[in-house]
C-alpha positions as CSV (number, residue, x, y, z in Angstrom):
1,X,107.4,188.6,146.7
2,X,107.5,185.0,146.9
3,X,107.9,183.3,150.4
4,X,110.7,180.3,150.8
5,X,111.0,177.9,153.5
6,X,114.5,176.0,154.2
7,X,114.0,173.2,156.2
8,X,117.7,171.6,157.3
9,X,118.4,168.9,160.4
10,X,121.4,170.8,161.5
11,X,121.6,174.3,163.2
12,X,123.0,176.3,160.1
13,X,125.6,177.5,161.6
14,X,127.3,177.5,159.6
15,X,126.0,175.4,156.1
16,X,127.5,177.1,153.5
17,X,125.1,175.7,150.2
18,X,121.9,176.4,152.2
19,X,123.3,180.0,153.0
20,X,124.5,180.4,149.2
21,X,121.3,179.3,147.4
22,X,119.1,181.3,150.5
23,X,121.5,184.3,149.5
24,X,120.9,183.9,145.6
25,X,116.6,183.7,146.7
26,X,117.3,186.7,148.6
27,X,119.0,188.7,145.9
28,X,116.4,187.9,142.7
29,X,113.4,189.4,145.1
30,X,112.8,186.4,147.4
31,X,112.0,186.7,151.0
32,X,113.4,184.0,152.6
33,X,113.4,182.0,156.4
34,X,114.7,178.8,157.8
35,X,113.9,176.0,159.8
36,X,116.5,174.2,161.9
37,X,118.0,171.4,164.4
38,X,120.5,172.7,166.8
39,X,121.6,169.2,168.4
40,X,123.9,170.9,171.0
41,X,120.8,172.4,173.5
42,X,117.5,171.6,174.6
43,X,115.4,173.9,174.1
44,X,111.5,174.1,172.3
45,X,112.3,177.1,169.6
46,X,114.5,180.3,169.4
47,X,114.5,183.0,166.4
48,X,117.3,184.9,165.4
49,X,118.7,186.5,162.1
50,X,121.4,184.9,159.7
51,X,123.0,187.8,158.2
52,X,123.7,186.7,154.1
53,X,125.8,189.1,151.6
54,X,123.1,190.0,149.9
55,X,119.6,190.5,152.8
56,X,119.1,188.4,156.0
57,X,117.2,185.7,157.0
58,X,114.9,184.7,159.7
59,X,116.0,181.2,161.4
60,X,114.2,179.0,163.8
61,X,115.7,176.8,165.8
62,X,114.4,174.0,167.7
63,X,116.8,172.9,170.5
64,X,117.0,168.6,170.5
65,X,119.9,166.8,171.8
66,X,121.7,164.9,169.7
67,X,124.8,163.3,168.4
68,X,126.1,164.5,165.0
69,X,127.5,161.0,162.9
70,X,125.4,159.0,165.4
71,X,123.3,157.1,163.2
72,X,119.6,156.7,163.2
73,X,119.9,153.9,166.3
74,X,121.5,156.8,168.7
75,X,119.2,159.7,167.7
76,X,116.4,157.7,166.6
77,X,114.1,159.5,169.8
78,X,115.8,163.4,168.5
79,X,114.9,162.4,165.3
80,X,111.3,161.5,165.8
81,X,110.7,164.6,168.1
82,X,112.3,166.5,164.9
83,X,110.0,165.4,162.6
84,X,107.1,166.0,165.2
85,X,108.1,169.8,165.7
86,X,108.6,170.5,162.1
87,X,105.0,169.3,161.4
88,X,103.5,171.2,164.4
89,X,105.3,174.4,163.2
90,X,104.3,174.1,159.6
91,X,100.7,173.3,160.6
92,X,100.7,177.0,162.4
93,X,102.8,178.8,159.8
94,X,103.0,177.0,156.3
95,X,100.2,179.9,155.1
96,X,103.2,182.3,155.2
97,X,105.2,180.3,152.5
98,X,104.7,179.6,148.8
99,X,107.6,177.2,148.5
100,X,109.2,174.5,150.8
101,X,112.6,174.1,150.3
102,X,113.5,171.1,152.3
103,X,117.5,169.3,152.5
104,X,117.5,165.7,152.8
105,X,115.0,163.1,153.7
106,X,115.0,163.5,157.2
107,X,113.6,166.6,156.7
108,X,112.0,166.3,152.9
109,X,109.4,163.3,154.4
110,X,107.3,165.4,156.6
111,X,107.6,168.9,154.9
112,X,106.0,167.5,151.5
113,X,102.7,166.0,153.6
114,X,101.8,169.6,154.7
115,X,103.5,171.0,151.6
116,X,101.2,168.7,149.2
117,X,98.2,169.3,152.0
118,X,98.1,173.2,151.7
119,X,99.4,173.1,147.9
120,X,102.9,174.7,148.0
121,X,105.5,174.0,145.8
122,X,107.7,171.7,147.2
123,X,111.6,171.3,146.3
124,X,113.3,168.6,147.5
125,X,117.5,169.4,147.7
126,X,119.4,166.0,148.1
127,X,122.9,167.2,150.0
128,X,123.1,163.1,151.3
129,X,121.1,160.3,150.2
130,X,119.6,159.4,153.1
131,X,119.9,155.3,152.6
132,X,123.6,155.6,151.3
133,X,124.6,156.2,154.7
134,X,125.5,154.7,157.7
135,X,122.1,156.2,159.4
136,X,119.7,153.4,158.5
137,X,119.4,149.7,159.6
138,X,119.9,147.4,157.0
139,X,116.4,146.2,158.0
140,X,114.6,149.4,156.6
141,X,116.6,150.6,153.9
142,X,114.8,149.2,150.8
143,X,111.4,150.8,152.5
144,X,113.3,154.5,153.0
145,X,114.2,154.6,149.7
146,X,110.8,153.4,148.6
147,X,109.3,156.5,150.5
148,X,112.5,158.7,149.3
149,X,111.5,158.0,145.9
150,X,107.9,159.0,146.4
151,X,109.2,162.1,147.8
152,X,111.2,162.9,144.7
153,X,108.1,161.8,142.5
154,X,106.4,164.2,144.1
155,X,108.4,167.5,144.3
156,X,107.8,170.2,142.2
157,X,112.0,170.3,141.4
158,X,115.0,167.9,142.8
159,X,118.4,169.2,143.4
160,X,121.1,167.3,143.6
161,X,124.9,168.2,143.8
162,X,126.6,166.2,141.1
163,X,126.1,164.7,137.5
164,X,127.6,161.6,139.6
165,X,124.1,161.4,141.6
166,X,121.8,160.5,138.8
167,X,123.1,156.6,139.2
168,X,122.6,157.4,143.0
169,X,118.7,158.1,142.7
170,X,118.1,155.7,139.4
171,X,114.4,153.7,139.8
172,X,112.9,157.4,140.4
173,X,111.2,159.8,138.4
174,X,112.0,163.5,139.1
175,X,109.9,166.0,137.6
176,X,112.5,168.5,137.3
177,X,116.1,167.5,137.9
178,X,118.8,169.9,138.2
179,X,122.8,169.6,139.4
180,X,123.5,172.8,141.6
181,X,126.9,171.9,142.6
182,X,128.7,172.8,145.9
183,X,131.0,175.5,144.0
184,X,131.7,178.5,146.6
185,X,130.8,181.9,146.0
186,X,134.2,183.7,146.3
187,X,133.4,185.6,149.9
188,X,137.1,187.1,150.2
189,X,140.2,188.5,148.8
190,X,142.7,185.8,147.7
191,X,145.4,188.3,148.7
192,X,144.7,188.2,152.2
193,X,146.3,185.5,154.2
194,X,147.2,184.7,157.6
195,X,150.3,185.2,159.1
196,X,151.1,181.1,159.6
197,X,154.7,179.8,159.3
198,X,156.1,180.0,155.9
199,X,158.8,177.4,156.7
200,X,156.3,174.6,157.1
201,X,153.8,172.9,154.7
202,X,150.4,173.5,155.9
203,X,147.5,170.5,155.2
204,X,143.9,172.1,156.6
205,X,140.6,170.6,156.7
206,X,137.7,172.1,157.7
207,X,134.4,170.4,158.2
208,X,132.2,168.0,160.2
209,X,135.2,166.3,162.8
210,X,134.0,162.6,162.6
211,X,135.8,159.5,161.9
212,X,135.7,158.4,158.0
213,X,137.4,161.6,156.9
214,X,140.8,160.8,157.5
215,X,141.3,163.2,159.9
216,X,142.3,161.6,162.5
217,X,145.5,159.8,160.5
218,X,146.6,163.3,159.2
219,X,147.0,164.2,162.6
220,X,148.6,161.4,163.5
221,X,151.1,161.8,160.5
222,X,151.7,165.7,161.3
223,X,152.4,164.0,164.9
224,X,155.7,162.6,163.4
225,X,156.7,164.7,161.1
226,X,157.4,167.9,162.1
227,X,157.8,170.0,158.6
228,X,154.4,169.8,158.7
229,X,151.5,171.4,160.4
230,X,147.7,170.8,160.5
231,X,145.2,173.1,160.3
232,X,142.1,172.0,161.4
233,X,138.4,173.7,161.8
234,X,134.9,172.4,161.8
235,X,132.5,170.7,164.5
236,X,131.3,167.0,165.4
237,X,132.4,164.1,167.4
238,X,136.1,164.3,167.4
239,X,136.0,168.1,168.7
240,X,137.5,167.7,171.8
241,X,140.2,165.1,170.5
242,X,141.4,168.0,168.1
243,X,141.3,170.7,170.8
244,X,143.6,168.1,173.2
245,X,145.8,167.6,170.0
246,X,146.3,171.5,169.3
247,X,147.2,172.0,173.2
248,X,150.1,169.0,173.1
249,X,151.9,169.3,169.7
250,X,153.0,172.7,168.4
251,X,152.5,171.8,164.9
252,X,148.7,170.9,164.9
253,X,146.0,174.4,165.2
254,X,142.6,173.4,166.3
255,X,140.2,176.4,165.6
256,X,136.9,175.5,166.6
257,X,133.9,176.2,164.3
258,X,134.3,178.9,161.8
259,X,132.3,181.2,159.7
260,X,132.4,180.3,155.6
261,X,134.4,183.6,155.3
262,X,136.6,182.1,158.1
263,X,136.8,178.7,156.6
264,X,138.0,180.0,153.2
265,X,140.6,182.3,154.5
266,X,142.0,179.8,156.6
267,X,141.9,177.7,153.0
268,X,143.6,180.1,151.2
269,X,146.5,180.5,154.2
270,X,147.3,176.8,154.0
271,X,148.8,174.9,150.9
272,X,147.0,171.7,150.4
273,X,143.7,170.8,151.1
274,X,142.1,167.3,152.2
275,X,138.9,166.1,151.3
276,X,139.8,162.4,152.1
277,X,136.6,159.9,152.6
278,X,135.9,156.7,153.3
279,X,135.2,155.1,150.1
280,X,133.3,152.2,151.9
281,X,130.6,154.7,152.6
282,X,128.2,155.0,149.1
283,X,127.4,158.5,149.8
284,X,131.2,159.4,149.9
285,X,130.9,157.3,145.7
286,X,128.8,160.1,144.4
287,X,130.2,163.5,147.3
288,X,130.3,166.7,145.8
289,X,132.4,167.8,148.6
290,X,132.8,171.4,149.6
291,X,136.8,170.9,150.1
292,X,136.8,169.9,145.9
293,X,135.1,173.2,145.1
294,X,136.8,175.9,147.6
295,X,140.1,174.0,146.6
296,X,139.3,174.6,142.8
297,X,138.7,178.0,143.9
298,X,141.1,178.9,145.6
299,X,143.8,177.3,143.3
300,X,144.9,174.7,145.9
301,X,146.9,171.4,145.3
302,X,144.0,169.0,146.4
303,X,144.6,165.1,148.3
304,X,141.2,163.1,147.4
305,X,140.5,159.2,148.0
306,X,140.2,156.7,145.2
307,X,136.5,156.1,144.5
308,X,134.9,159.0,146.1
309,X,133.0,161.6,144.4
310,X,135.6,164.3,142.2
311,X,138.4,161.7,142.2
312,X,138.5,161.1,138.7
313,X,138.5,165.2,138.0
314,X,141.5,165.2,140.3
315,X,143.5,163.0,138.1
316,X,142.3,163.7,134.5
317,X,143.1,167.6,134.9
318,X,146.3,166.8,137.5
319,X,145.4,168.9,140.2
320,X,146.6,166.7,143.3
321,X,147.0,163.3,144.3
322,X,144.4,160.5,144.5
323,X,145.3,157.9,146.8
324,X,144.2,155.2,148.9
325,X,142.3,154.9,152.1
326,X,145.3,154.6,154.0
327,X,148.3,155.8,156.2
328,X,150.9,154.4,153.6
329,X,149.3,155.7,150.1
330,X,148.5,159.1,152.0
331,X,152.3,159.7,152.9
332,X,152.9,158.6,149.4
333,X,150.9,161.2,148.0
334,X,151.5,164.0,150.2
335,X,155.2,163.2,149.3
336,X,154.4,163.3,145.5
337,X,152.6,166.7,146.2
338,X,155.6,168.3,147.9
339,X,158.6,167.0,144.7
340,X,156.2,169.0,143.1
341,X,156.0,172.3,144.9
342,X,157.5,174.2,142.6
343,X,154.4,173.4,140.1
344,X,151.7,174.4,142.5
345,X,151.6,177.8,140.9
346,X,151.2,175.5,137.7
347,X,148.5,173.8,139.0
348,X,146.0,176.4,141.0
349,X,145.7,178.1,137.3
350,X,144.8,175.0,135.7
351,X,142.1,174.8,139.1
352,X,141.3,178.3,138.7
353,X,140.0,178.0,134.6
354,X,138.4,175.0,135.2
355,X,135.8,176.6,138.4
356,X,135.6,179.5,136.2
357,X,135.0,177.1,133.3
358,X,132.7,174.4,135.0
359,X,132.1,175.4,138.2
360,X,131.2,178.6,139.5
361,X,128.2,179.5,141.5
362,X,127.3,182.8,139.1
363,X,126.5,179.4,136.8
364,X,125.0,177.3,139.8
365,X,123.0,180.6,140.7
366,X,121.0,181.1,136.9
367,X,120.3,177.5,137.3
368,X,118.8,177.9,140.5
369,X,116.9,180.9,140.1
370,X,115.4,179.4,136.2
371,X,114.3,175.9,138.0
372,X,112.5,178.6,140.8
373,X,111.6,180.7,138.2
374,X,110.0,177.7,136.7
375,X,107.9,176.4,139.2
């Protein structure tokens, strides 16, 4: 039985393509643990189980304060000590593994040292790339990418999420490239539904709760308009905004941090999903976002940004409204979306052929397993 290691900078709790392809490993016969940052507590490690349909999973977790959406400047010290406690842990355990399986640079940089040390295979899965965010200083971007290049030079396979991301990573030289996109694994009956008001049309997001997704001006818009409601999940910076939101206005549900089960449930209770980004961000250019996926899935009408990553399969296949990064075109389009109710039947079977078509994770699983299989 071969021996994975995930490596991830956020406490996997929950990170639903690290828990699908660790679930897939699992199920073809590999054994399978995970390394972690929990940013809410201090604390030097704990160990516990995550609990996957298919086995479990052994996690680490080291306990480092730190602000999620903060930026490289504000966690700059967490980030260091990271990097620092993943190195001392591999040193003591990397014998027990045959593969590192490490997400994003700011994991990926120290893991392939040791990895390349002690001759593992090394696969490098790029969720965010790193320098196409607001992380870095301007001052040391060219030199991160220089070193993210050498780490994707030097991996045994690179994942990336979208066909989008080749342009994104273009002056490296991958040995083995392969797009695993963030397509859900259908984890619940479409049937079941949540008893929420039927007289109101329901806009839910679930996710990371930091400014740039637009979630603060959908609130603000369910605010005033009162056929609406907002249903909103998901953990970061804006957390306790969104709980003091839910508590004044009747029409707005905060409901904390949810389980992928949870999150698609709630998804399939509500009737359009957001996946709204700041296009001024280049990561948000080439997203795979989850929302695009579970809303293909689930055969929901779908609100997306102009020039951010999906848009264009939005508009080609007419499954939802592409709009502006702004108050005034997203009012526009949620308008647009509800003249057209009476299609939305219409248009979560055209969403529904084209996940099962293009999409689905029984398709992002063989190619997983074959680039594993391969190395």
């Amino acid at each position: 039985m071969k021996k994975v290691l995930f490596i991830r900078s956020n406490p996997v709790d929950p990170d639903s393509r690290l828990e699908k392809e660790a679930n897939s490993l699992i199920k073809y016969g590999y054994h399978v643990e995970i390394l972690a940052w929990d940013r809410n507590d201090k604390y030097k490690i704990s160990e516990s189980v995550i609990e996957l349909e298919d086995g479990n999973a052994k996690i680490y977790r080291f306990g480092i304060p730190a602000t999620y959406g903060g930026g490289m400047k504000k966690n700059f010290r967490p980030l260091l000590y990271f990097q620092y406690c993943i190195y001392n842990w591999l040193l003591k355990n990397i014998h027990r593994f045959d593969i590192i399986h490490a997400c994003d640079f700011d994991t990926a940089f120290t893991a392939q040292m040791l990895a390349k040390k002690y001759k593992k295979k090394f696969v490098y899965d790029i969720f965010d790339y790193y320098v196409h965010s607001f992380k870095v200083p301007k001052l040391i971007k060219n030199f991160i990418e220089f070193l993210d290049h050498r780490v994707i030079n030097n991996s045994d396979a690179t994942l990336i999420c979208s066909e989008k991301r080749k342009e994104q990573i273009a002056g490296s030289n991958p040995k083995r490239l392969i797009v695993i996109h963030n397509t859900p694994k259908c984890i619940i009956d479409k049937k079941v539904k949540l008893n929420l008001n039927k007289s109101k049309i329901k806009i839910v997001y679930v996710g990371i709760l930091a400014d740039g997704r637009f979630v603060r001006e959908i609130a603000d818009f369910v605010k005033r308009n009162s056929e609406y409601e907002f249903h909103i999940g998901g953990f970061g910076q804006l957390e306790e905004h969104f709980k003091l939101l839910s508590e004044d206005y009747e029409n707005i549900y905060y409901y904390g941090k949810l389980r992928y089960d949870e999150t698609l449930t709630l998804e399939n209770s509500c009737d359009i999903i957001t996946a709204i980004y700041n296009p001024e961000v280049p990561n948000h250019y080439y997203a795979a976002p989850n929302k695009f996926y579970e809303a293909l899935m689930l055969g929901k009408p779908l609100i997306m940004a102009k020039n951010t990553g999906m848009d264009d399969i939005v508009v080609v296949n007419d499954i939802g409204e592409v709009i502006e990064y702004n108050i005034q075109s997203f009012e526009k389009g949620i308008a647009n979306l509800v003249r057209k109710s009476n299609e939305w039947v219409n248009i979560g079977n055209r969403m529904n052929e084209l996940y099962d078509r293009e999409y689905s994770w029984s398709e992002m699983e063989n190619r997983l397993i074959s680039i594993y299989d391969e190395i």
